[in-house]
N, C-alpha and C positions, 0 to 999 in steps of 0.2 A: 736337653736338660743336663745330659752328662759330661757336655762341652764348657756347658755354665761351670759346675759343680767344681769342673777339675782345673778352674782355673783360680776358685775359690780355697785360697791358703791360711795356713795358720789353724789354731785352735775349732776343731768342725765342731765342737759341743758348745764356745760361742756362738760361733756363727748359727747354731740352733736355738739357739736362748732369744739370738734377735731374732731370729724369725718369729718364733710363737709369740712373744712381745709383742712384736710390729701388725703380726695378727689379732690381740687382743685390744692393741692399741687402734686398728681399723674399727673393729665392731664394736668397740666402746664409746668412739669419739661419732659414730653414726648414732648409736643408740644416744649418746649425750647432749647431743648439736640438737635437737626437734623443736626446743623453747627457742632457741637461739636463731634458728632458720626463721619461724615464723616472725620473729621480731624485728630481725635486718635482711631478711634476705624473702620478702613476700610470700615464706612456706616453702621454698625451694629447700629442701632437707638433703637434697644431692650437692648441694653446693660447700657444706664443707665437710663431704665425705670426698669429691674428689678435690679438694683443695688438698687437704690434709695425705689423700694417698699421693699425691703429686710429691710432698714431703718427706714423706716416707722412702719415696722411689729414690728421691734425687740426697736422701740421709746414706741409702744403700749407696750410690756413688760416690760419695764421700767417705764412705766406711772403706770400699773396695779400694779406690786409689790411694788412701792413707796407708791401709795393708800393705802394699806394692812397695813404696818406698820404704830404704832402708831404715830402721829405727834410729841409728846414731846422726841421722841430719837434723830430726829432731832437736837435736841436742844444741847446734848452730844455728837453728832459726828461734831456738826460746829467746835467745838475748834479744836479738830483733822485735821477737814478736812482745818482751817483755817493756822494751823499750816503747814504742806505740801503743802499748795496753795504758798505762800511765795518763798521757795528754787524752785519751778516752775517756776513760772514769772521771775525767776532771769536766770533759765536756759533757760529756753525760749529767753531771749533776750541775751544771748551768746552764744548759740549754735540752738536755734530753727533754723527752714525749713525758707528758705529764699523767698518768692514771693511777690512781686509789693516793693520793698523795703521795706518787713515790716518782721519781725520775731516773727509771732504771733502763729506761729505751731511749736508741738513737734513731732517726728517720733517715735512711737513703738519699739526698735529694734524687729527682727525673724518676729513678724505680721505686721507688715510694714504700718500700721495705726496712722494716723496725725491726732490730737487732738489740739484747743486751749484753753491752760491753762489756758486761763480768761475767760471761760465760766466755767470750774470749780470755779476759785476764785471770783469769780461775785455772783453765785449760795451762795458758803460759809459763804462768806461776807455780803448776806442778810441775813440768817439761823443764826449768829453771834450777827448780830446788834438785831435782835428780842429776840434773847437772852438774852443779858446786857440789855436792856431797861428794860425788863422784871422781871431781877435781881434788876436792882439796881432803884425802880419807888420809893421806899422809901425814898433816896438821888436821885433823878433825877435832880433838879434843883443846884445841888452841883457842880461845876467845875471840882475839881479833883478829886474827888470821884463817877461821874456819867460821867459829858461830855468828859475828857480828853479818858478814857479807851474805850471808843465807838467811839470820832474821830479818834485817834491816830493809827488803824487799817484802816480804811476809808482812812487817808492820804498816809501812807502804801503801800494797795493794789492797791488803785487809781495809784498813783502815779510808778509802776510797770508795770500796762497797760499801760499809755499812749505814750509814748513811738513808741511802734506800731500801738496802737489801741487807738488813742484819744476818738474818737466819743465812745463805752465801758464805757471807761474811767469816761467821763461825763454823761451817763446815770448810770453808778454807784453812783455815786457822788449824782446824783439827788434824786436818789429811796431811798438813805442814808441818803438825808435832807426832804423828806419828810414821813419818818421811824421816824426819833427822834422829828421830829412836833408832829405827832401820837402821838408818846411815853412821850409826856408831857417835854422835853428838853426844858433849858430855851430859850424864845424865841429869846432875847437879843445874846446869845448863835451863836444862828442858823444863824442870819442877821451878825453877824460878821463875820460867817465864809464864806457866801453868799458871803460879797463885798469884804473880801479878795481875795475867785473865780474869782469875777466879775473883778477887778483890776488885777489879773495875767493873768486871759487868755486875756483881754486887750491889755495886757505888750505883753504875746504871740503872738498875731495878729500883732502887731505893728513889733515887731522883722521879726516875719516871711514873710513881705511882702516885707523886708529889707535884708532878708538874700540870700545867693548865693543858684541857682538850682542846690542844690545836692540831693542825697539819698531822705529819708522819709519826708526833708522839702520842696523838689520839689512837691511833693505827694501832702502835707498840702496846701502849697503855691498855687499851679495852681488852688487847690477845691477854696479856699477863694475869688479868682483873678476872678473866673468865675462867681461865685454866684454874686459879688459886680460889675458888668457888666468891669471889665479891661481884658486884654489882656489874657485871660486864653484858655485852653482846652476844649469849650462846644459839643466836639462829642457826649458823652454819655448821656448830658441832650437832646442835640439836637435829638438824635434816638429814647428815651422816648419821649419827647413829638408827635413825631411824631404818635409812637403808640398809641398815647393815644387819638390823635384829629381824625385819622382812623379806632379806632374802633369804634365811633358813641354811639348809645344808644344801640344797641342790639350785637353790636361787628360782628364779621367775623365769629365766630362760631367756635369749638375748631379744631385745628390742621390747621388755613388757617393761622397762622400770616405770615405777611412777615416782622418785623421788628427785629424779632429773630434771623433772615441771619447779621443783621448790628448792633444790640446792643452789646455790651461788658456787659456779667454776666447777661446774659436774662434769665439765671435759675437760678439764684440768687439775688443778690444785687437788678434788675431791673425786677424780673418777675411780680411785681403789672403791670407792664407796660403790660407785653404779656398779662396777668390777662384780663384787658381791653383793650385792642385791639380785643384777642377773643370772649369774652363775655360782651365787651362793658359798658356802666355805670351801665348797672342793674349790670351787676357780679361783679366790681369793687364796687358800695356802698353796696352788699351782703358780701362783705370781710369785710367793713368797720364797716357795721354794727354790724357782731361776733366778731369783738374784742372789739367794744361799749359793746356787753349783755356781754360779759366775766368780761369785767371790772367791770361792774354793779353786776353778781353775786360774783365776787371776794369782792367786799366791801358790799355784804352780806352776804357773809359765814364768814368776819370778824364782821360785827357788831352781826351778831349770837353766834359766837364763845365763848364756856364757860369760855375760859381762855383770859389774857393780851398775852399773846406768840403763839398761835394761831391767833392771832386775826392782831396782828404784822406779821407773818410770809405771812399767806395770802394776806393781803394788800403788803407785800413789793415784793413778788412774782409775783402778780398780775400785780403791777403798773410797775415794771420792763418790763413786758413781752407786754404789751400794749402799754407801752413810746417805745420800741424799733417798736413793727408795725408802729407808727404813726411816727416814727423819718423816716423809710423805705418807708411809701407812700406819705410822705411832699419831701421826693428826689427825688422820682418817677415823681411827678405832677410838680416841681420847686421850691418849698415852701423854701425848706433849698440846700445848699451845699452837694453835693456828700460825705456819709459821710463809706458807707462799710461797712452797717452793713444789714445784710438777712432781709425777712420778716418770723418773729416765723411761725414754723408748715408747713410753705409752701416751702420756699425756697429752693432749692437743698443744701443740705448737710450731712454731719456723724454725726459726737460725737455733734455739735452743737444743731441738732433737736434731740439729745438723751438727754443732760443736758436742753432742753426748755420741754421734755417728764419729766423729774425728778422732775422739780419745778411743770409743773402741776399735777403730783402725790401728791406729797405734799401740794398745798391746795385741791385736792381733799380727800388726807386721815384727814384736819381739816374739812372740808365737811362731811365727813363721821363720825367723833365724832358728830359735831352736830347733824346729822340726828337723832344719837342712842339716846342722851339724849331729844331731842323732843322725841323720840317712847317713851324713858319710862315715859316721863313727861304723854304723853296719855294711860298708863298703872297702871301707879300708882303713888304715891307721889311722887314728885321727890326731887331725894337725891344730893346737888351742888355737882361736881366734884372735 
């Protein structure tokens, strides 16, 4: 174990955070899967408990070997990886896997494994923006020579997701206006491009509440209609709260829910919900409170960070992975509109909680530069990077 441990770098209150994660995400997704087993898998309830711990194991490999490499290659494989995210997103939405009317998955041919290409392009597209800030903080406040080359990507890929995956979409968009605040963008800049947002999706809302129940707008439409108390679909909020007011303060205890039989995506989308219901509010504000310290050491492993592009890439990593928990237990609790997106680390999934395992490799390997240059700051003179 001590061999394991000490090979394990970078940020150890991280790397603690996923662990207990990855543990609540084990017992949750077993307690969650029981309707789900009986129904495709002939009652075999072990079947996507060691699916999902296979996931988990091989998310750990991925987190591990992302730590390892140094963080600034990152930087020379976003353009690449930016580049191919692109012709994805485009084929994704003309031939991707078709469920709930959304075509946000691509199928493997031969290994028969469904992947979505905006968790890669998401990923990319922070690693990108950290980049060009990074390049160009000389001309930052410059229009076209700083701000056009770093939106014009943003509007892009945003604009490729949303489609299927608004809610994505907008958390991209956001982690991307508060990346170039960071990054010194002129402010003036940043507010224009805010209430042009503010004013489309606006426009959006209005349209959509206007428009006929077809396909992906019936989708959007009935989340909005329900949140805003009109005539909408409130099953799925209605089943989470439910859970949430029966598990009390110490919960039912792990494996007793019964609201996992009547929720829709109680091992995903909704499992803060089984969360507390078994484990109640202490186990629900213990989730809440690890992605609080995560956030917390992610914006100090950037303010530590020796470089601008380190220091960007963490934070924009960071604030992605943390706005996405909180956008997941404000749906869970009522806060916001049903919006389809996991909670990081926990939720049942594949390539998802393997690209949320890459990004936290990666501010753990800026983690792990810092560490080295404190040792040798307490070794001997130190020399800037």
């Amino acid at each position: 174990m001590k061999a394991i441990l000490g090979k394990l770098q970078g940020d150890r209150v991280i790397w603690f955070i996923v662990a207990f994660l990855s543990l609540f995400s084990i017992l949750a997704v077993y307690s969650s899967t029981g309707t789900l087993a009986y129904r495709y898998q002939a009652g075999n309830t072990e079947y996507y408990l060691i699916k999902h711990l296979i996931i988990v194991v091989m998310g750990f490999f991925l987190m591990f070997v992302a730590h390892k490499i140094k963080y600034t290659y990152y930087s020379r494989l976003s353009q690449l990886a930016l580049i191919v995210a692109v012709p994805l997103l485009i084929l994704t939405l003309m031939m991707g896997t078709n469920i709930n009317e959304a075509n946000r998955w691509l199928t493997l041919p031969v290994i028969n494994i469904t992947f979505q290409s905006s968790d890669f392009a998401k990923l990319a597209l922070i690693i990108y923006i950290a980049r060009m800030l990074t390049k160009k903080q000389d001309q930052i406040k410059d229009f076209k020579s700083a701000f056009l080359p770093i939106i014009l990507p943003v509007i892009i890929i945003c604009a490729f997701i949303l489609p299927a995956n608004l809610s994505t979409a907008i958390i991209l968009f956001a982690t991307s206006v508060v990346l170039m605040f960071i990054g010194r963008v002129s402010i003036k800049y940043i507010m224009a491009m805010i209430s042009i947002g503010v004013v489309l999706m606006s426009l959006f809302i209005v349209v959509l509440l206007n428009s006929p129940d077809t396909g992906r707008l019936y989708t959007w439409k009935n989340r909005v209609e329900n949140f805003i108390g009109k005539d909408g679909d409130t099953y799925q909020t209605d089943q989470s709260k439910i859970a949430i007011a029966t598990g009390g303060i110490a919960g039912k205890m792990p494996g007793n829910s019964v609201q996992r039989n009547f929720l829709p995506q109680a091992y995903s989308d909704f499992i803060y919900a089984i969360i507390i219901e078994e484990y109640g509010l202490i186990g629900g504000t213990i989730v809440l409170f690890l992605y609080l310290i995560l956030l917390f050491r992610g914006v100090r492993i950037a303010h530590r960070s020796p470089g601008t592009f380190g220091a960007l890439l963490a934070t924009g990593l960071t604030f992605s992975l943390v706005f996405q928990a909180m956008i997941n237990m404000a749906v869970t609790v009522g806060l916001l509109p049903v919006t389809g997106q996991p909670l990081p680390m926990v939720s049942m999934g594949g390539t998802s909680l393997w690209f949320t395992s890459l990004a936290i490799g990666i501010i753990l390997s800026v983690s792990r530069k810092v560490e080295e240059i404190e040792e040798f700051k307490e070794g001997g003179e130190y020399v800037p990077a």
